[in-house]
N, C-alpha and C positions, 0 to 999 in steps of 0.2 A: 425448435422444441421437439418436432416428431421425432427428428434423430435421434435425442436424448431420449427418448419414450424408449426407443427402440433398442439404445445402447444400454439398457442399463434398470431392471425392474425394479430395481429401489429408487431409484430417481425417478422412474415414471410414475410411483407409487408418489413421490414426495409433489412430483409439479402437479397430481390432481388434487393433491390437501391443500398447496398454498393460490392455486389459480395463478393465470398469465404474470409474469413480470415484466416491465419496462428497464431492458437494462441500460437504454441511455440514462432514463432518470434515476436509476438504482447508482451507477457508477457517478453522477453530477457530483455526492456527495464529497468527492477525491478531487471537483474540479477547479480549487483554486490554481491563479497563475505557477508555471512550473518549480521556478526559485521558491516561491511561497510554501508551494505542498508541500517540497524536501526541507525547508527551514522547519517549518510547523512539525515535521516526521522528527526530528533532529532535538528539536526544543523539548518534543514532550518525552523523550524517552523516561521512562522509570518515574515518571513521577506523575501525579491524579489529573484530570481531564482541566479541572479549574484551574489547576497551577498551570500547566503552559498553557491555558490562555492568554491569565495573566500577562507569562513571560513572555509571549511571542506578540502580542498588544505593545507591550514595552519594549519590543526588539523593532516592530516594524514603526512604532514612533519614531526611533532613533535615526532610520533609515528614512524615514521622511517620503519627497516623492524624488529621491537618487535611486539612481540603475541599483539593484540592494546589491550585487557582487561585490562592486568598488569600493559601497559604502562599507559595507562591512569588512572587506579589506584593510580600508583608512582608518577604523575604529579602533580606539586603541582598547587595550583589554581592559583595562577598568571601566570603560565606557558598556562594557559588555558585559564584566561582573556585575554593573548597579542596575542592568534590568534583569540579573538574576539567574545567568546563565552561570553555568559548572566550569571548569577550568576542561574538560572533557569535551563537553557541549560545544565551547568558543573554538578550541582546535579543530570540530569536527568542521562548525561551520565556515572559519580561516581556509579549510582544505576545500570547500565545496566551492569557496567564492576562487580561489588559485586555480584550480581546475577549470573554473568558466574564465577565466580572463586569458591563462593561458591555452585554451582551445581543448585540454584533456575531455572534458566533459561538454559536451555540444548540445546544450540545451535548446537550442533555437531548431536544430536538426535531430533531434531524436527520433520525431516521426519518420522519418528517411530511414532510420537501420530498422532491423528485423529484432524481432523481442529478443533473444539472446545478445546480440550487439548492444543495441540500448541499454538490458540490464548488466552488462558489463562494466559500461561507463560507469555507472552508477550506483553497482556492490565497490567499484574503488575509490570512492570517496570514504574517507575516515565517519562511522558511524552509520555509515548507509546500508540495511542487512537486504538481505533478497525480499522480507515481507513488504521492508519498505519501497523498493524496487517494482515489486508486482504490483501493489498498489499504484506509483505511478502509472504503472505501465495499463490496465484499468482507466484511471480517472484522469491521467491527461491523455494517452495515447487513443484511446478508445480502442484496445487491444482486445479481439474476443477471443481469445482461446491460452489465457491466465489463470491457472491455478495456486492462490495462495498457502501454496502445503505449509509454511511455517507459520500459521496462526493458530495459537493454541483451539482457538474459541474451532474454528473452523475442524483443528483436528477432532475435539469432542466432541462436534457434530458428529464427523465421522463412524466414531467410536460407540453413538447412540444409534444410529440410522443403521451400520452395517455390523451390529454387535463383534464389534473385535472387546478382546476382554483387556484391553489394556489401552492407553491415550496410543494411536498410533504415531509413528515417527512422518518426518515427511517424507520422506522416500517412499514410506506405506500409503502415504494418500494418494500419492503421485503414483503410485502403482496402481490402485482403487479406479484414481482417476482416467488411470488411460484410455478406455472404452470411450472416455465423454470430448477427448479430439473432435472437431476442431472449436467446437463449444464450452472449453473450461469456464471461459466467465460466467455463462450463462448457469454453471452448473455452480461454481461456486454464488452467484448472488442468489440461487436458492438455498444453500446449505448458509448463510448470513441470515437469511429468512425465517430457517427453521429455529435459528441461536434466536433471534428477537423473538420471535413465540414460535415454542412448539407447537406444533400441531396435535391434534388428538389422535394418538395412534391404537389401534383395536388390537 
């Protein structure tokens, strides 16, 4: 945390408003099993927090207690449309369970590569984008030095914190961010911090 003080006035500004964080317990939030979290990533795109509940409740019924790759493999697509998945959604997940069977995606060894390796695997699964990516990389990897630049919410922080007069891109955070090496997580679970309540700024 010092070094973040040091790298960075607005941030050191920001971790005396919100006090110490636990970013194990901050990142637990990401920590369902690995096939889970990318399912769950997968299921909810574009649609409300309740609906892929729902949907991913009734996906993992389906799958029972089978290895979910196979299962969902063997599932035929009807079986997949009637818990509610999109013809988009079912191909995305089709590809991420083909990827673990045939070894492209090494989910059992992802801790083994280096966060660029990793998130490689795992932008080439069909539907899988880098936020979702970084996020695993966060909640299962316990990776510290991950910057989510493509989350909107995360850019608007930005954009309030370090008055840029427009949503920055993520390239701009990523640029923003680079002082905060080798502690991006840390620095992104305060700027989450500041999106759940702001702080009262003078």
């Amino acid at each position: 945390m010092a070094a973040l003080r040091a790298a960075d006035p607005v941030l050191a500004q920001l971790i005396d408003q919100i006090g110490p964080i636990d970013v194990a317990a901050w990142s637990a939030r990401w920590s369902q099993g690995r096939f889970e979290s990318l399912a769950r990533g997968i299921v909810g795109q574009q649609i409300s927090t309740r609906a892929a509940s729902a949907i991913y409740g009734r996906l993992m019924a389906l799958v029972g207690e089978r290895d979910p790759a196979p299962a969902i493999a063997a599932a035929s697509d009807d079986e997949l449309r009637q818990v509610g998945l999109s013809r988009a959604k079912i191909a995305s997940l089709r590809d991420m369970a083909a990827r673990i069977l045939d070894g492209r995606l090494e989910l059992d060894r992802l801790h083994e590569l280096s966060d660029e390796e990793a998130s490689s695997q795992l932008v080439a699964v069909r539907g899988i984008g880098p936020w979702t990516a970084d996020l695993f990389l966060i909640g299962q990897l316990g990776r510290e030095d991950v910057l989510p630049s493509g989350d909107l919410g995360l850019r608007q922080a930005v954009r309030a914190l370090y008055h840029v007069d427009h949503v920055p891109s993520p390239a701009e955070v990523d640029a923003i961010g680079e002082p905060w090496r080798p502690h991006r997580t840390l620095a992104a679970a305060y700027l989450y911090e500041w999106i759940r309540r702001p702080p009262v700024r003078s």
